[in-house]
Residue, then its C-alpha position, 0 to 999 in steps of 0.5 A: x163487304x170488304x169490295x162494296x161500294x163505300x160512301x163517298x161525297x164525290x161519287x154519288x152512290x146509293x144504299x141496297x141492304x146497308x151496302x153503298x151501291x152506285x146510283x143508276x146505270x151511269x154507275x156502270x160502264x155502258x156495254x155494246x151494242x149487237x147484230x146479229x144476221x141471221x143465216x137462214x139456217x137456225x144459225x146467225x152471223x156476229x156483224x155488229x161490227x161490218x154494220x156499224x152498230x158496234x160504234x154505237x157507244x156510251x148509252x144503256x140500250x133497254x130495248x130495240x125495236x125494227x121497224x121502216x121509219x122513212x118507208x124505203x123498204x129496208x128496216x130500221x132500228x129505234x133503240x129505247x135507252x135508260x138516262x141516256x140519248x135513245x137512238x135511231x139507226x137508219x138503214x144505208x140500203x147497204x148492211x149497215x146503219x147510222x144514227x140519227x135520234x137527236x137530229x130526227x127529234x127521238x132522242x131525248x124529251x122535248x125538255x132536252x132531258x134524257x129520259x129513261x125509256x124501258x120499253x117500245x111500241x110502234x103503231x099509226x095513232x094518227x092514220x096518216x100512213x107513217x109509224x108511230x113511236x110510244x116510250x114507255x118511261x121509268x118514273x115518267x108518262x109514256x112518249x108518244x113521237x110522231x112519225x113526218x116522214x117523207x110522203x114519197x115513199x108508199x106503204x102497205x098495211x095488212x091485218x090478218x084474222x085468224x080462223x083455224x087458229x087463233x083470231x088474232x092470228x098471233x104466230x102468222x108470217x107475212x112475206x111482201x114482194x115488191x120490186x126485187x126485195x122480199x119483207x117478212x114479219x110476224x104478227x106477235x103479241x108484244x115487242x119489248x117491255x110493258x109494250x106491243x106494236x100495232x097489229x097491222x103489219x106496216x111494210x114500206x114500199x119505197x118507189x113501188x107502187x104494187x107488191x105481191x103478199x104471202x101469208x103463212x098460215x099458210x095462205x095462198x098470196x095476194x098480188x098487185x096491191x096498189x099503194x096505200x092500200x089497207x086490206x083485211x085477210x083471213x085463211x078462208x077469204x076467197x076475195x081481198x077486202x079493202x077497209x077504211x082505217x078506222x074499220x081496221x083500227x076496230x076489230x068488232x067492225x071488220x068484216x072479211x069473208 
């Protein structure tokens, strides 16, 4: 008791138990931000400072969340921030990132308020080809940011529909080859707090036009998928089947051999 927090009509503070604590994260210094690359050998490298995401100061980063926000192939980083601007770190194509939330519109409210985002969730509401955001908010309604990213890049949507395994296929690897870049993501059951992704995977292809894909079941891969293509896959098709995104967007619809 004799180093907590005492009352004081300068410094706002709150009460826990009878002890006078500071009021929110803005009470607390705000910590740095990581990345870590991985190594491919169950270790990862420190270059939070080589990529520029150390520089990336003075918010309480609550959750963050790669995904290809302008579809050029490479990821980016959107990063859900609690009474602090959230921010979006867009990929230079050459390891490392720079912050664009305020001026891409994903930064605070459209009140100007800086809001409390807890957790993330990236998907396409709208079926229009480009990711979507949705902030779930301490105290306030969930943000829903549209995606109007530039239409010259193309995409690649695919959902898998597990069979041996689970049907949701949660656990699946996927690997897009397109150019001479390589994609990988995995089909999981939630991203961040209170939030998960849509469970089609979303790879942007830039300027290509076809891509190969690699499922790790592990399946044999698919090659030359046009552009704007939404495929449904599982272990045991023998034919890709291509389906409307509304039929995607219902799993009772889909039908896959």
């Amino acid at each position: 008791m004799a180093h907590a927090i005492k009352p004081s009509l300068d410094i706002l503070n709150c009460n826990y138990e009878g002890v006078a604590v500071a009021c929110g994260p803005k009470g607390l210094k705000a910590p740095p931000q990581f990345l870590y690359r991985n190594n491919g050998d169950g270790t990862f490298t420190d270059v939070s400072k080589e990529s520029g995401i150390a520089s990336f100061r003075g918010s309480y980063g609550l959750a963050a969340v790669a995904f290809d926000a302008d579809e050029d192939g490479w990821p980016d980083i959107y990063v859900a921030c609690d009474t602090t601007s959230s921010s979006l770190l867009l990929n230079n194509l050459d390891g490392t990132f720079r912050e664009e939330g305020l001026m891409r519109g994903v930064a605070i409210s459209p009140d100007g308020e800086e809001m409390a985002g807890m957790g993330i969730g990236i998907g396409e509401y709208d079926l229009d080809g480009h990711l979507d955001i949705v902030i779930m908010n301490q105290h306030e309604p969930p943000s829903l940011l549209r995606n109007d990213c530039p239409k010259e890049n193309h995409w690649l949507k695919v959902r898998l529909e597990g069979t041996k395994s689970n049907r949701s296929a949660i656990g699946a690897r996927v690997l897009v080859h397109c150019g001479s870049k390589v994609q990988a993501q995995a089909v999981l059951s939630q991203t961040s707090y209170m939030s998960s992704n849509d469970p089609r995977l979303h790879f942007g292809l830039g300027v290509e036009t076809t891509a190969d894909i690699e499922v790790h079941w592990p399946s044999e891969p698919w090659r030359n998928i046009p552009r704007g293509s939404s495929i449904g896959l599982s272990p045991s098709s023998k034919e890709m089947v291509s389906f409307p995104d509304a039929l995607l967007a219902a799993p009772e619809c889909q039908q896959v051999g």
